[in-house]
Every structure is written in C-alpha cells, then in structure tokens.
C-alpha positions as CSV (number, residue, x, y, z in Angstrom):
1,X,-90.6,20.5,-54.1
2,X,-92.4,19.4,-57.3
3,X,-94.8,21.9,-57.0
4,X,-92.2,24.9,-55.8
5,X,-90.4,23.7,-59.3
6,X,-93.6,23.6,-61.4
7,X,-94.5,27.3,-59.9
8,X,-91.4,28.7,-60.5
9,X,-91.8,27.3,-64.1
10,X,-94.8,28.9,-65.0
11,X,-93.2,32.6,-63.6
12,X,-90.4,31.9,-65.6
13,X,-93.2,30.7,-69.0
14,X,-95.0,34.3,-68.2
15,X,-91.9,36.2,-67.8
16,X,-90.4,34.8,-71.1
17,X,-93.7,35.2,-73.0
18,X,-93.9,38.9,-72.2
19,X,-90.4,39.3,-72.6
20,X,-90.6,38.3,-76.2
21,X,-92.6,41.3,-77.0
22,X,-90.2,43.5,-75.6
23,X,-87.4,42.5,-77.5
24,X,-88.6,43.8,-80.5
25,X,-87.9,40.7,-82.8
26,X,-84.5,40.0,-81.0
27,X,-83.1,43.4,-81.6
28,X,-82.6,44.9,-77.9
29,X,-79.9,43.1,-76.5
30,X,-81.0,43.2,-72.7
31,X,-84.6,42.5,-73.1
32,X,-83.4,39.8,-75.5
33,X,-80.4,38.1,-72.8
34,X,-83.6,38.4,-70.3
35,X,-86.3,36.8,-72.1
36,X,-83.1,34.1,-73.1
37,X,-82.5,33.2,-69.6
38,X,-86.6,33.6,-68.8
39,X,-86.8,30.8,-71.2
40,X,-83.7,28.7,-69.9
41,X,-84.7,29.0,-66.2
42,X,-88.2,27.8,-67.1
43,X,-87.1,24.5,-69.0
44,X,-85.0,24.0,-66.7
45,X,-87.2,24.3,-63.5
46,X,-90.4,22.3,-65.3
47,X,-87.2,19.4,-66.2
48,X,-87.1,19.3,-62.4
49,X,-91.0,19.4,-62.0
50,X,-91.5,16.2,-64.4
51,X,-88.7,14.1,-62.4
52,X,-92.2,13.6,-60.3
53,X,-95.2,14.2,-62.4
54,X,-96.4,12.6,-65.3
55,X,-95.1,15.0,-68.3
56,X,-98.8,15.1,-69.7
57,X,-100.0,16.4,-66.5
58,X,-96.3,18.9,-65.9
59,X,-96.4,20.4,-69.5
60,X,-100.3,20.8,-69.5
61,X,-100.2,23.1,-66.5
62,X,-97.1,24.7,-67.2
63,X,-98.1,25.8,-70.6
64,X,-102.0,26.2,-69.4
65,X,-101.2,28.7,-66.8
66,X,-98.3,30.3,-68.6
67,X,-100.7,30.9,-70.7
68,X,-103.7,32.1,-68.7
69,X,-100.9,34.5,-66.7
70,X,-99.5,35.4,-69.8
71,X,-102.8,37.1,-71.0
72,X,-103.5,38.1,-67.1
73,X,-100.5,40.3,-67.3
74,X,-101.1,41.1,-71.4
75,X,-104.4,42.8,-70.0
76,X,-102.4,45.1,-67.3
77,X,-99.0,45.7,-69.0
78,X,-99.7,46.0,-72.9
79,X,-103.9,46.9,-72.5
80,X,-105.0,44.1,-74.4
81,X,-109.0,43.9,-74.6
82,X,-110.6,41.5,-72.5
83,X,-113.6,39.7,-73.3
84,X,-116.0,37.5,-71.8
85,X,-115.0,34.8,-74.6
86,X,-111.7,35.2,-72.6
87,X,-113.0,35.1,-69.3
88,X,-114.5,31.9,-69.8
89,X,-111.1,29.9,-72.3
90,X,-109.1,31.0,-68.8
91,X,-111.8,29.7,-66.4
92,X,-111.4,26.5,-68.9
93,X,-107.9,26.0,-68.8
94,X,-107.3,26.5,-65.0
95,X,-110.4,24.1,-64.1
96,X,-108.7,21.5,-66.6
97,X,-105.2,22.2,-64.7
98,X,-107.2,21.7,-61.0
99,X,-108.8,18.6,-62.8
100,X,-105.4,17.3,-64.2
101,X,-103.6,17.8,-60.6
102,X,-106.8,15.8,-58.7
103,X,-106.7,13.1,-61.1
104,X,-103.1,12.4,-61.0
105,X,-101.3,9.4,-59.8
C-alpha cells in the first residue's frame, strides 16, 4: 500500500499544482476550496507513504514526479512550450526517482 499511497500523492501534487493557476491568486472560490483540498489530500496521502519509506526517498519522488507531471499536463492544458532542455531535466528527474526506489532499503 506504500506505493498506492505515494501514487495517489503525486495525483493529488499535480492536481494542486495546476489548480493553483486556476485560482487566480486565491480569488475563485471553487477552484480555490479544490486546489485546498488537492493540497490536503496529498500531504496527507505522502504522511501515509513515509510511515514505510525513508522521507528522502518519499518526498524526492513525490515532489520529482509532481513535478515532471505537473509540466506534462502544463504542455497539454495551458500550451506551455516544450523544449528539448525539458525533455531531458524530466528524463533526469524520473531516472533519479527509478534510481532512488532500486536503491532503497
């Protein structure tokens, strides 16, 4: 279940990430209660993840692929440019993540 937890972390890390744009600064009330409980539901599910990992392997994925999926769905839903310079940071982080999770205890 350590895994299921971490998962549904990193959706929850994406979902409040691109949620924070749609708020507007805070000043749409249901994109803002969204992106609120986006962020609770995430801290929340990566607490239950690092009950079994190591927190510098948990928080490194969670906030590595948050990331990476962040800009994933940045590309599709807001047409941000992407680059090879990109490409290659992403390829980075998720082969450090991979690397992390073979190397754990």
């Amino acid at each position: 279940m350590t895994w299921v937890y971490l998962g549904i972390a990193i959706v929850f890390e994406i979902a409040f990430a691109l949620g924070t744009n749609a708020t507007k600064g805070f000043t749409r009330l249901w994109p803002s209660v969204l992106t609120i409980t986006a962020a609770i539901v995430g801290v929340y599910s990566l607490s239950l993840a690092l009950r079994e990992l190591d927190v510098s392997v948990g928080y490194t994925i969670w906030t590595g692929l948050g990331a990476v999926g962040t800009v994933a769905f940045g590309v599709i839903f807001f047409k941000e440019k992407i680059t090879t310079a990109r490409v290659l940071s992403f390829a980075s982080i998720i082969g450090g993540a991979v690397l992390l999770k073979l190397t754990a205890a």
